[in-house]
C-alpha positions in Angstrom: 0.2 38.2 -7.2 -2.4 39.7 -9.1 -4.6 39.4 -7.3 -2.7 40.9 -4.3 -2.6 44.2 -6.4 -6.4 43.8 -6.1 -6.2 45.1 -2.5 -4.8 47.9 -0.4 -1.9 48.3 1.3 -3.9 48.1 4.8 -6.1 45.1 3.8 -2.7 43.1 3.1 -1.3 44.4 6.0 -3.9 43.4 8.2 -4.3 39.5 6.6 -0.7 39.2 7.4 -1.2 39.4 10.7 -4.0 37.6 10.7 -2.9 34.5 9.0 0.2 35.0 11.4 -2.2 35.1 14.9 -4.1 32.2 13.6 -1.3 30.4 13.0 0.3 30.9 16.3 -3.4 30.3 17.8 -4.1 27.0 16.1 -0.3 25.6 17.5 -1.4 27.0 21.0 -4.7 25.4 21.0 -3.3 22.2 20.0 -0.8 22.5 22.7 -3.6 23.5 25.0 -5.8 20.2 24.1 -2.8 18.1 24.5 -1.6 19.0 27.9 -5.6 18.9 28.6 -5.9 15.4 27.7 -2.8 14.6 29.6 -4.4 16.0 32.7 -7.6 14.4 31.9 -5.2 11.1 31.9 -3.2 12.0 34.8 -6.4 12.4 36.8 -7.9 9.2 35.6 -5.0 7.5 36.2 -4.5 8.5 40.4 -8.1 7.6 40.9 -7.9 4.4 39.5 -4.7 3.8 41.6 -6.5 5.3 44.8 -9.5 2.7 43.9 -7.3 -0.1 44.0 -5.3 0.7 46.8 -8.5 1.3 48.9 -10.0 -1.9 47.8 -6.8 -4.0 48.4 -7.0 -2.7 51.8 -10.9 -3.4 52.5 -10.3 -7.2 51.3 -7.1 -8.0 53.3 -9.4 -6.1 56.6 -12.3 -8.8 55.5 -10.2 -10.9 55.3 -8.9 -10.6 58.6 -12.8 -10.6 60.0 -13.5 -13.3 57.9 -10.5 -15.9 59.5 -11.4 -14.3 63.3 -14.9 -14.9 62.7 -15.0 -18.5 60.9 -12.0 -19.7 63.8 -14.6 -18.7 66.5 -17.5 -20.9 64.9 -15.4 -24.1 64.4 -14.6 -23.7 68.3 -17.9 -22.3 69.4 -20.3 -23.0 66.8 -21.8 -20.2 67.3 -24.2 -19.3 64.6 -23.8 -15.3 65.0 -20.3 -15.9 64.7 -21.1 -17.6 61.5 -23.5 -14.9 60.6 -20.7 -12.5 61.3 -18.3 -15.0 58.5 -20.8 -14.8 56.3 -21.3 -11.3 56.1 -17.6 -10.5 56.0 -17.6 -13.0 53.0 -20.0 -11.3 50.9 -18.6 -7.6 51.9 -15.1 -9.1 50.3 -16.7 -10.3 47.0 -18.3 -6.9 46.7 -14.2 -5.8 46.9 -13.9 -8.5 45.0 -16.3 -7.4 41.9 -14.9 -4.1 42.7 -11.6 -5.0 42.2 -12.5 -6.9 38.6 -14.0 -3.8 37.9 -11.0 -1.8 37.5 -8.3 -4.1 36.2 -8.1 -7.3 38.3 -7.7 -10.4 35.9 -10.5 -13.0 36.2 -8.3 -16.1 36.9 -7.3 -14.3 40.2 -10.7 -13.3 41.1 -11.1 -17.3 40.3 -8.3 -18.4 43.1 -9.7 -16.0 45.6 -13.4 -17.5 45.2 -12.0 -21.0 44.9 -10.2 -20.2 48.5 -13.2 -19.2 49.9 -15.2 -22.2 48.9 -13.0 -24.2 50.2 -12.8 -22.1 53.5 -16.8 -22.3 53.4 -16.2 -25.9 53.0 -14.2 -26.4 56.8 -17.0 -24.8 58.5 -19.1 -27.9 57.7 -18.5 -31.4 59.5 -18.9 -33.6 62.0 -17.0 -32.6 65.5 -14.0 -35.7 65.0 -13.1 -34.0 61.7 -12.4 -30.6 63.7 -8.7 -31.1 64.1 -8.3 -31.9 59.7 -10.9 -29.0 59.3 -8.8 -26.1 61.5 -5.7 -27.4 59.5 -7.3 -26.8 56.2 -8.7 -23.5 57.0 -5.4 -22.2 57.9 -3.7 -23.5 54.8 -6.4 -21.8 52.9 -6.3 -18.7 55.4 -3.1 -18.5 54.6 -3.2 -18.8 51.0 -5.5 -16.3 51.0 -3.5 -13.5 52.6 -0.6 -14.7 50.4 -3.2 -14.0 47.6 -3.5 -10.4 48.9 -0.6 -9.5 49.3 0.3 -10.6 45.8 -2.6 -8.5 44.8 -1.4 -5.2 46.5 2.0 -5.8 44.7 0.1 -6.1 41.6 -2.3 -3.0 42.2 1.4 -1.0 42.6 3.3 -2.6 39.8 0.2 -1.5 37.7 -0.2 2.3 39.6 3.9 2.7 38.7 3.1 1.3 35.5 1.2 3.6 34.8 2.7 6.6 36.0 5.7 6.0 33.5 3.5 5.6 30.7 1.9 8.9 31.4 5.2 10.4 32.1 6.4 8.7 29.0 2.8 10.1 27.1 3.7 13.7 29.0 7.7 13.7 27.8 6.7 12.5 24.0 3.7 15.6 24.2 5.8 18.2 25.4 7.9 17.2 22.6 5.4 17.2 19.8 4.5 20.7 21.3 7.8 22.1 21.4 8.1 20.9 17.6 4.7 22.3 17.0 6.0 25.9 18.3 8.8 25.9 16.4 7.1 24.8 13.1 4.3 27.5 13.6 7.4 30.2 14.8 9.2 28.8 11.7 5.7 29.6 9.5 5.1 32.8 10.7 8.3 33.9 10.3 8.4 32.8 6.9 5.2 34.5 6.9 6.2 38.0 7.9 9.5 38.0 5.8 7.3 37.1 2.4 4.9 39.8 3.5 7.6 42.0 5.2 9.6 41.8 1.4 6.5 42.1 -0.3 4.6 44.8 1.0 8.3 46.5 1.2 9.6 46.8 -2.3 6.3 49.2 -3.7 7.3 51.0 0.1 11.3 51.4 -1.1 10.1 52.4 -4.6 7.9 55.3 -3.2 11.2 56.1 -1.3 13.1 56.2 -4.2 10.9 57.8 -6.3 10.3 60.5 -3.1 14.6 60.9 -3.3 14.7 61.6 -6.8 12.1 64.1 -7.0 13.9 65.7 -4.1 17.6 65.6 -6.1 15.8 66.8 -9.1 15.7 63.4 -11.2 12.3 65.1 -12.9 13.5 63.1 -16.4 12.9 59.7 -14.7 9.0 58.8 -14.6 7.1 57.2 -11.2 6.1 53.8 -11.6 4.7 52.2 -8.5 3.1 48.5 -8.7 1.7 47.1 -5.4 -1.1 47.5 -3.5 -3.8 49.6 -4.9 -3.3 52.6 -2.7 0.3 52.2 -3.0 -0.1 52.8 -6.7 -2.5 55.5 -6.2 0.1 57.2 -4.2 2.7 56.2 -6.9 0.1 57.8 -9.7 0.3 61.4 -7.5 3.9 61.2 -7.4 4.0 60.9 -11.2 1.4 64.3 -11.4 4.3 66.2 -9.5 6.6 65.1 -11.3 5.3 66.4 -14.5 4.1 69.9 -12.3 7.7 70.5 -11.6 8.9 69.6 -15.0 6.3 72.3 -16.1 6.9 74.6 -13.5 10.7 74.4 -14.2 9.3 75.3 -17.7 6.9 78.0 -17.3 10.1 80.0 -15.2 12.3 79.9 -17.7 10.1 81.0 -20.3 8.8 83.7 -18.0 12.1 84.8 -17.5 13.3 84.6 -21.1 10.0 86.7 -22.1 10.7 89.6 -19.2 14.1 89.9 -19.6 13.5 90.0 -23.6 10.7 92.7 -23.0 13.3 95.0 -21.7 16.0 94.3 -23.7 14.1 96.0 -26.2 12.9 99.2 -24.9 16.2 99.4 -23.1 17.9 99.5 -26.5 15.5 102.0 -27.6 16.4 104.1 -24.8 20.8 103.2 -25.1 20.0 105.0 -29.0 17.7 107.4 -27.9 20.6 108.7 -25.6 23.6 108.1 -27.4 21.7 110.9 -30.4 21.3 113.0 -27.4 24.8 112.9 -26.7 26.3 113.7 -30.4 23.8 116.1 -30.8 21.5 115.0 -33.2 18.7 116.8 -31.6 20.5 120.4 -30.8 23.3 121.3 -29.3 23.3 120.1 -25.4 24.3 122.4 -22.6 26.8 121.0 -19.9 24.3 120.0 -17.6 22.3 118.6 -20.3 25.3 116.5 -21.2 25.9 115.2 -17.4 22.3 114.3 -17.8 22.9 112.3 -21.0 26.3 110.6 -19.3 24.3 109.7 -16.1 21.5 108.2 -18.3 24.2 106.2 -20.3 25.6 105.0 -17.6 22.4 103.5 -15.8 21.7 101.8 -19.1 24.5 99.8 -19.3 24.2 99.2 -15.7 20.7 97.9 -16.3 21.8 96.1 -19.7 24.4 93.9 -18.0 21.9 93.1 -14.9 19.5 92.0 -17.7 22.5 90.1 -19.1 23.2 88.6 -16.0 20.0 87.5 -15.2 19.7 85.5 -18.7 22.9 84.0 -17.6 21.7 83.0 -14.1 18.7 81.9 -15.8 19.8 79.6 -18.4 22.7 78.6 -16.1 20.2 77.5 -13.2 17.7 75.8 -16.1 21.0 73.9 -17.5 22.0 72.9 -13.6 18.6 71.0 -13.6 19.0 69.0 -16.8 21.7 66.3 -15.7 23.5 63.7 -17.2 24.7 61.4 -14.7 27.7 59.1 -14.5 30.3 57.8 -12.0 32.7 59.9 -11.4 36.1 60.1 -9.5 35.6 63.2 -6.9 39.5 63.7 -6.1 40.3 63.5 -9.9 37.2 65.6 -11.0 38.9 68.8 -8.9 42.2 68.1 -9.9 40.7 68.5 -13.5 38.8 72.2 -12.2 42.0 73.2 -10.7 43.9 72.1 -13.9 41.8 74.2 -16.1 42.5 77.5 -14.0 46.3 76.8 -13.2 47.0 80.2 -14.8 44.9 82.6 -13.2 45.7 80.6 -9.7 50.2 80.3 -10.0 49.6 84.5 -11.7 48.7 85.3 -8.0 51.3 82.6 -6.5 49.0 80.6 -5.1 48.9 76.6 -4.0 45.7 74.6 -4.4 46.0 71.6 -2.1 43.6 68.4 -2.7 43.4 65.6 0.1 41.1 63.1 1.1 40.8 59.7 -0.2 39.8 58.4 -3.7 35.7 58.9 -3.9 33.5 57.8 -7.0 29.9 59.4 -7.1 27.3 59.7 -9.3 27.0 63.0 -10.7 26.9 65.3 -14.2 30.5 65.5 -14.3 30.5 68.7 -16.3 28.0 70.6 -14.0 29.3 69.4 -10.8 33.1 71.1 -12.6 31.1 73.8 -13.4 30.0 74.6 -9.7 33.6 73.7 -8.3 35.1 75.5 -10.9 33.2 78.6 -9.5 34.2 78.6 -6.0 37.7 78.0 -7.0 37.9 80.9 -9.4 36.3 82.7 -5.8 38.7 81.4 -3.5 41.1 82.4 -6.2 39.5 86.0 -6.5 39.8 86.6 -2.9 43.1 85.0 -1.6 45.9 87.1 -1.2 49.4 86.6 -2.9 51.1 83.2 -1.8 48.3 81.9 0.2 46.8 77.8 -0.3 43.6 76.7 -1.3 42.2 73.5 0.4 40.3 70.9 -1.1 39.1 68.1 0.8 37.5 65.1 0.0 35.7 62.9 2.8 32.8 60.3 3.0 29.5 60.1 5.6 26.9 57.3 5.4 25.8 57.5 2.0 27.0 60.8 1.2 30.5 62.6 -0.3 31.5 65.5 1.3 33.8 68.6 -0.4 35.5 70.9 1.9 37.1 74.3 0.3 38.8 76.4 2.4 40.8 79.7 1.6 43.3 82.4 3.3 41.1 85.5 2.3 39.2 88.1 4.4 35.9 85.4 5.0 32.5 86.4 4.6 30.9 89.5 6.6 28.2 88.1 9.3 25.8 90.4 7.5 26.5 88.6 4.0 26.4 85.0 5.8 22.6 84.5 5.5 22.2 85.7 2.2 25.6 84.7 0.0 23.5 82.1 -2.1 20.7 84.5 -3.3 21.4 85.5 -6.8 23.1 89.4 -8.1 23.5 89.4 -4.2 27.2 91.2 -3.6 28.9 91.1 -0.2 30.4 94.6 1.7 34.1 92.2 1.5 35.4 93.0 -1.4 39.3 92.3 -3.5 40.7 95.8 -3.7 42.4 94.4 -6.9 39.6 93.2 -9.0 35.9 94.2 -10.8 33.2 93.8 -8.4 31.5 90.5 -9.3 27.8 90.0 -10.6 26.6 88.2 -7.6 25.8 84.6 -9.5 28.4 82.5 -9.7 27.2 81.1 -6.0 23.7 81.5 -6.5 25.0 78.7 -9.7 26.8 76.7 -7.6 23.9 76.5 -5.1 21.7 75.3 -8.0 23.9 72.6 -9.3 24.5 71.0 -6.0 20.7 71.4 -5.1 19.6 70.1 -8.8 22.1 66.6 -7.4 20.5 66.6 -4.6 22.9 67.6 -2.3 23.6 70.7 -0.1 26.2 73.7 -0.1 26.6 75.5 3.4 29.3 78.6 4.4 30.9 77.0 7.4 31.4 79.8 10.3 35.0 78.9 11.3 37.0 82.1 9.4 39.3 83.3 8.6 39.0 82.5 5.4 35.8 81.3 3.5 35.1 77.9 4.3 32.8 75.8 2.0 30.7 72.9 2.5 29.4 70.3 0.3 27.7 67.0 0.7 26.3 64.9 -2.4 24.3 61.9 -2.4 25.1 58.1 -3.8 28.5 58.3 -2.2 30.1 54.6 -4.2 
């Protein structure tokens, strides 16, 4: 396995399916050599059985020239006619030898030659033997035909035999092939799932490593192992994870120096003006004093927006920093709606929590945090007796929160922009203090920081909230 590592991800990837081809190849070459020699067989096989046939036939038709020929003499004594025997005979033992040549046993090449001798043997006598002669030859005539028409039997007993040993040969090949073909399928299957599971873990830990930087896991380092551009990839990962960690780092001490750099002079001026306005530096006409309320009052205006953006600051550098656990969704609302009972039965209202029992991973407190923000919202904007709806549903993977209230809904103006922080809709609560514009741009960052997503769902009255969260249990 080390030396695997040795090697890129391509390289691997490529021998796989090489040792997989050759492997495959070699069984199909085999297979191809086989039914090659089979053929080669086959072939050798019907030309030997054509020989024989052929040869059979050219003895028993020399035969038949031979007895026409030698039956004429003994009547005639005609020496063409014996010319004529003789050259039939020699035609025949050419069959003869030819027939020896592919497969006819010797000790019936014997009988045939010692039937012939003998039939050689009748042509020779004195004219008062004639009648004993003629008698012989047609005994051995007729052994003779007997002979070859045991040999034809024999030539076709041996062609069949043959046949069904190459069948038999063909049957047991095709076999071993198919055996073959599923060993080497077997092989390279094997094969491709050791690769496959091999080359796929470093794959699924780049995946999870990707996933977690995405949800904001920034505390949990990269370590890839694997090929060596895997772990070069895996080495890049780990760079940005610690550039995010220090970005995250150099924002909140950016913010934390600006918004200390005008907390001070800010101060300076709140003094400045409050001397003005008990007259430490002269007696101030009216319009003077306007002046002096008017600056007094854009102070504190600007004190508490520097207030509120430490608050958004440290909130959304806290939202980052979590601590997760499993956690019971249903049960973790009930708990945010427990904690805020009062303020929600002071203005009559029902909160409402369905769905079915959900466990996720998640910084419980946080996660309260952020739902304990768009309750105290829904809350804020429902009007006297109305119901706030929780719901709690799974996807693939994921678990999904659904808040829904009975106020006056979002403007379409404010839709676009209602998770940007200090950013105030035109719908207002006659009844209450005009908010600071971050307790959404908080809950944004919490459900961002677990790696989920918030959306305003556009089916009014009321506000509708959505939330989905990964590493649904």
């Amino acid at each position: 396995m080390f030396l695997l590592n040795r090697y890129s991800f391509r390289q691997l990837l490529l021998v796989a399916f090489l040792l997989i081809a050759a492997l495959l190849s070699a069984a199909s070459l085999r297979g191809l050599f086989t039914l090659e020699g089979l053929l080669v067989q086959s072939g050798a096989g019907a030309r030997t059985a054509v020989a024989e046939t052929a040869a059979v036939q050219q003895l028993g038709e020399r035969t038949v020239a031979m007895e026409r020929a030698a039956r004429q003499y003994l009547v005639l004594d005609d020496p063409v006619l014996r010319q004529r025997f003789d050259e039939a005979a020699h035609e025949a033992e050419a069959v003869l030898k030819q027939l020896g040549g592919i497969g006819l046993p010797a000790a019936e090449r014997e009988r045939w030659t010692q039937l012939l001798a003998t039939i050689r043997a009748q042509l020779r006598g004195a004219e008062f033997t004639l009648p004993a002669r003629e008698a012989t030859l047609t005994a051995a005539f007729r052994d003779l035909d007997a002979w070859n028409i045991a040999v034809a039997a024999q030539a076709r007993r041996a062609a069949d035999a043959r046949n069904r040993a190459l069948v038999a040969e063909l049957d047991a090949g095709r076999a071993e092939l198919g055996q073959q073909m599923l060993a080497a399928i077997a092989v390279a299957v094997v094969l491709a799932l050791v690769f496959g599971f091999w080359l796929g873990r470093p794959l699924k830990r780049l995946e999870s490593a990707v996933v977690g930087l995405g949800e904001n896991r920034l505390d949990e380092p990269v370590r890839i192992a694997g090929p060596v551009d895997v772990r070069a990839l895996g080495r890049r990962l780990e760079w940005l994870r610690l550039r995010l960690l220090e970005l995250d780092a150099d924002k909140a001490r950016f913010l934390r120096h600006v918004s200390h750099e005008l907390k001070t002079p800010l101060a300076t001026l709140r003094e400045g003006v409050a001397l003005l306005e008990e007259g430490v530096a002269g007696t101030l006409s009216e319009g003077q004093r306007e002046v002096a309320r008017i600056l007094r009052q854009n102070t504190a205006v600007l004190q508490a927006q520097i207030e509120d953006l430490l608050r958004f600051n440290a909130a959304a550098f806290e939202a980052r920093q979590l601590v997760r656990k499993p956690v019971e969704l249903k049960q973790l609302i009930a708990d945010c709606a427990a904690r805020q009972r009062l303020q929600w039965q002071a203005r009559q209202l029902a909160v409402r929590i369905a769905g079915e029992p959900l466990e996720v991973e998640v910084d419980a407190e946080k996660l309260g945090m952020a739902l304990g923000n768009l309750l105290s919202n829904a809350i804020r904007f429902s009007p006297l007796r109305a119901t706030i709806r929780f719901e709690v549903s799974r996807l693939p993977g994921r678990a999904c929160v659904d808040i829904v209230d009975e106020g006056p809904g979002v403007a379409a103006a404010d839709r676009a922009r209602i998770f940007e922080p200090f950013y105030r809709g035109d719908v207002q609560p006659a009844d209450a203090p005009r908010g600071s514009g971050i307790g959404l741009s908080i809950v944004y960052e919490v459900v961002t920081a677990h790696g989920g997503q918030i959306e305003l769902l556009p089916d009014g009255p009321g506000a509708h909230f959505h939330i989905e969260l990964p590493h649904a249990g």
